[in-house]
N, C-alpha and C positions, 0 to 999 in steps of 0.2 A: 540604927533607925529602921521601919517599919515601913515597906513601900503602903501609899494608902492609894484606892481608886476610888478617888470623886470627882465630880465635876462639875463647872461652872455656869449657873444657869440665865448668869446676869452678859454672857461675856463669852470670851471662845473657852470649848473643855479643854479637861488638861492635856487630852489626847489630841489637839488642836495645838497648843502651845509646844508642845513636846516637836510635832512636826512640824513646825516652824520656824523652830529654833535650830533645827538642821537647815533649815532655807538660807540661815544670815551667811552673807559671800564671804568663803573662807574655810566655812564649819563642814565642807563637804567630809563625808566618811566619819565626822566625829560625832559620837554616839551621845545622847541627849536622854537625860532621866531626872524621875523627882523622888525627893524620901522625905517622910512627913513624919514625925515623931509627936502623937499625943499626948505623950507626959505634958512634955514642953512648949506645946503650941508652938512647933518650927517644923519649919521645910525647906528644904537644898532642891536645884536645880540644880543639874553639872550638865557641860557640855565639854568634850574630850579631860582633858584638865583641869579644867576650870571649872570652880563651883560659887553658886550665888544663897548664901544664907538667909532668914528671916525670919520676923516671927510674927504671925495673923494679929490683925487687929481685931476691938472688940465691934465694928458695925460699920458699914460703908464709908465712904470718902474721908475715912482717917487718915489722913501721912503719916511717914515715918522713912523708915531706909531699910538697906539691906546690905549686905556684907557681902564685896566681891572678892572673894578667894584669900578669905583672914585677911585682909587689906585695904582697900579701898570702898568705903562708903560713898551709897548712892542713895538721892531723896527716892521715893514712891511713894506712891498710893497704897496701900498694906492692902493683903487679901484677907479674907476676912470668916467667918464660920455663923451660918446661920441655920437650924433645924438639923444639927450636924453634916452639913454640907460646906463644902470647904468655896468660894468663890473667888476667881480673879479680873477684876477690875481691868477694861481695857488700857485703863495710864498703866498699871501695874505692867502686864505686857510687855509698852512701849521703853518703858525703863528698864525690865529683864534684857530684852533685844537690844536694847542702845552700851548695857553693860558689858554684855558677852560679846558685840560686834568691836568694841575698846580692844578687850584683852584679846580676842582674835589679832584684831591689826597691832599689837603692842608685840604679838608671836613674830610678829612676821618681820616684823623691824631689828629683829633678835639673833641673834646666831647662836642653831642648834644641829645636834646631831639627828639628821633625818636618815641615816643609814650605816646600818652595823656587820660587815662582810663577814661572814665563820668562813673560815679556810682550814679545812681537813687537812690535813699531810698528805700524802701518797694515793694510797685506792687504785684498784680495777689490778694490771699485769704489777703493778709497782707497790709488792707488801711494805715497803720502807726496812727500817728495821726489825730482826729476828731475834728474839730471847737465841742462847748458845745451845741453853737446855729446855726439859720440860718443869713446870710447877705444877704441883698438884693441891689446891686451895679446892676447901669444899667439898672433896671427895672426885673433882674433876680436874683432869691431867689435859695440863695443852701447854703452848706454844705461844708468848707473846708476842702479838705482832701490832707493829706500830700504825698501820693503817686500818685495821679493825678499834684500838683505841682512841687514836685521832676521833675517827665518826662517830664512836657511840657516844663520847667526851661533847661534842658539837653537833649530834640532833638533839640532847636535854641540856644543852646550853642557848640553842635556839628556841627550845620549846618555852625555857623559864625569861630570855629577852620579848619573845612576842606575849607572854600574859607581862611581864613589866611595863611594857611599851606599844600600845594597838597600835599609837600612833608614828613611830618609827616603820622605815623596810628593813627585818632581819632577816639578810641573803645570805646563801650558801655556795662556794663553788661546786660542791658535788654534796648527793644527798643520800649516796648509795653508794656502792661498789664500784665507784666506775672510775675513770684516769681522766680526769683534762688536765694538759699539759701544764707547763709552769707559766707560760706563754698566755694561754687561755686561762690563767688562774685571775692573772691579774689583766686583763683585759676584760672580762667578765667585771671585776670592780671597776678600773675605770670608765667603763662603760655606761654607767647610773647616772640616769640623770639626775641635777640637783639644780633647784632655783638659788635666785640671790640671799645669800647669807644661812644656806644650808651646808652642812657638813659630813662628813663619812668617813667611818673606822675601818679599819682593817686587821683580824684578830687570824694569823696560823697558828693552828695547831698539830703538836708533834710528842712523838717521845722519844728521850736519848737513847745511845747505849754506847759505853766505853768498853774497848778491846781489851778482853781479858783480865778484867777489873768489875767483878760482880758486890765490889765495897762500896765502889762508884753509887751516891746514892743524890736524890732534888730536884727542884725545881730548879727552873731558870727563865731570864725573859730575853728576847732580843731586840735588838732595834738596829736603822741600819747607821754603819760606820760616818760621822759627819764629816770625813774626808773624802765618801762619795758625792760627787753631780752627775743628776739625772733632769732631763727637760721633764719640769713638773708643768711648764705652761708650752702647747704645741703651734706651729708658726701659725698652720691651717686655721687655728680658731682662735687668733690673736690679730689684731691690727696695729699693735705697734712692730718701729724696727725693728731688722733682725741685729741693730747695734745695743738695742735696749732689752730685749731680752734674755740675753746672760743673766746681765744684774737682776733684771725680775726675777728669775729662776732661781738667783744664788739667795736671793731675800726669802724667798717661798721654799725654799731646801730648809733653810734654819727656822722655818715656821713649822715644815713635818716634822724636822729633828726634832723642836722643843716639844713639838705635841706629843713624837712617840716615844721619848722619855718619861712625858706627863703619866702617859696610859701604862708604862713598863711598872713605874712606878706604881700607881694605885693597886695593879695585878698583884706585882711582887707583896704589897703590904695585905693584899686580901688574903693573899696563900699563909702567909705568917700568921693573920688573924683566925684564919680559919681552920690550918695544921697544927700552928703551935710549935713548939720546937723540937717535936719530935720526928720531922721531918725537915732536912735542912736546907737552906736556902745557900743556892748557889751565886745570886743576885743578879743583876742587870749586864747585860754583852753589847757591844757591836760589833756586827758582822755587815757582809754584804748578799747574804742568803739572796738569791735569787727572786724568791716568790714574793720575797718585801723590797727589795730593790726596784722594782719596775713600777708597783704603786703607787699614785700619784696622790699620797692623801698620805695620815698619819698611820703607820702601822707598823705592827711588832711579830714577832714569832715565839709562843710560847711551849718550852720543853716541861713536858707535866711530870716526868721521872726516867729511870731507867731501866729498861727490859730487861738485864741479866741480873738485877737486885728483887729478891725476891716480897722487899717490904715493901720496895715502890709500885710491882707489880701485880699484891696484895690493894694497895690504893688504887690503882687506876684500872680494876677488873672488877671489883665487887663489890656489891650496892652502895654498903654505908662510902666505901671510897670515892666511886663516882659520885655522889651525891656531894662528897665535900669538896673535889674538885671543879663539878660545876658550880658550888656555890660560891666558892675563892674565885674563879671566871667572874663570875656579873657580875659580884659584887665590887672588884676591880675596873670595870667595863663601869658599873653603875656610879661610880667614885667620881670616875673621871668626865665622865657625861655631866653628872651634876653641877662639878666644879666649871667645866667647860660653858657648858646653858645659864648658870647662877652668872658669872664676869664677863656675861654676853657676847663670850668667844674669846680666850684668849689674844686670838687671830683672826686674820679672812683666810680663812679653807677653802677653796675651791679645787 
């Protein structure tokens, strides 16, 4: 479609409506646009996600409807085209606003994921894992090291989550070179605030390496062991007893388990969709890794290959590799988001 600038002479402009449709309570930060397609006498409003279709009638005070978000039909007043001027009718307006102000509050009533933690591996004094040897790909001879992969892996996994998602927070524990603790990893996530029936992932990232075994080749996901409890709900910011919150805990444990299985899952099958079997899938682990054990929300630890393999180390150093790695990331991330947001939460995450 074709952005078109006209405006309304009967009525408020569209530059008028546009900024007001950011005023309905709710819509704060969510970006508001129109595309008008001439072929077809049609125009979309969007406001964050949500889009409102239609199509101009042929002269004032005609009704008809409009199409909220391929779904829901609403009556209006049609806008209409007169000495090629496009005009909008104040009922029209009130029906656009009363539309998006719906699916606004139908958001809110929803359980979604409002936040997606990247967690680097290592960084700053703590290179993580060391290749044994050097590789020389490309004419350049170095040294793989697992905490310069972690990051570059998870700044173009954050940059491709924030164009996916304006409306989500894609947070980082470190975004540089630098060390916070394992302690501070997950404290930094817990930390996020989130409203009622908001939810938050938690994605590390790592690479392996086996001792002495440069055959050693894959991916893998982890999650933590369901034999661990951890207080997912804290006394300080709970009013029930402290006789009743075990059981709360232990229900909210098998709520992260099932979620970070969900999310190991969708990963695992994006790396397959996206590798193919030319790189093999070591599949899903639990452990008690540290930096996923203390997080109080669903999350996983992903090994993206091994540093003393030099095919793995081929993928996750150079372009086309990073590229499919991060793109086996979202699209794992994006699987499970979907599926999560679409059955309006699994669960209550908090």
């Amino acid at each position: 479609m074709l952005f078109f600038p006209v405006f309304s002479l009967s009525a408020l402009s569209l530059d008028e409506i546009i900024d007001n449709l950011g005023k309905i309570q709710g819509a704060e930060g969510k970006k508001a646009q129109f595309r008008w397609d001439p072929f077809f006498q049609a125009g979309v409003f969007s406001l964050g996600d949500h889009n409102i279709s239609f199509f101009s009638g042929f002269g004032p005070d005609e009704s008809g409807f409009f199409l909220l978000d391929n779904n829901e039909v609403f009556a209006a007043e049609l806008p209409f085209q007169d000495s090629g001027q496009l005009f909008f009718p104040n009922a029209f307006f009130a029906s656009l606003g009363s539309a998006f102000a719906h699916a606004i509050q139908e958001d809110a009533s929803r359980f979604r994921v409002a936040a997606i933690i990247i967690d680097p591996g290592h960084g700053g004094k703590d290179p993580g894992a060391i290749s044994a040897g050097e590789f020389t790909i490309n004419g350049k001879t170095y040294k793989a090291i697992e905490k310069n992969i972690a990051l570059d892996v998870s700044l173009r996994l954050r940059k491709t989550l924030e164009h996916a998602y304006p409306g989500k927070r894609i947070l980082m524990t470190r975004d540089s070179d630098t060390f916070p603790s394992l302690p501070e990893r997950t404290a930094i996530a817990n930390s996020v605030p989130l409203k009622e029936n908001e939810a938050i992932i938690y994605i590390s990232i790592h690479a392996n390496k086996a001792l002495n075994n440069s055959r050693a080749r894959g991916y893998e996901v982890w999650y933590l062991n369901p034999d661990f409890r951890r207080d997912v709900i804290g006394i300080e910011s709970n009013g029930n007893s402290s006789s009743i919150l075990p059981i709360l805990n232990d229900m909210l444990q098998e709520e992260y388990t099932t979620e970070s299985i969900l999310i190991a899952q969708s990963i695992l099958g994006a790396f397959k969709e996206v590798l193919g079997s030319s790189v093999p899938s070591r599949g899903i682990k639990a452990g008690e890794w540290m930096v996923v054990k203390n997080t109080r929300m669903p999350s996983v630890l992903v090994e993206l290959g091994f540093l003393d393999n030099r095919d793995d180390v081929i993928l996750m150093t150079t372009e086309d590799g990073l590229r499919k790695l991060t793109d086996a990331l979202y699209k794992g991330i994006a699987g499970f988001i979907t599926a999560f947001e679409h059955s309006g939460g699994f669960t209550a995450v908090r």
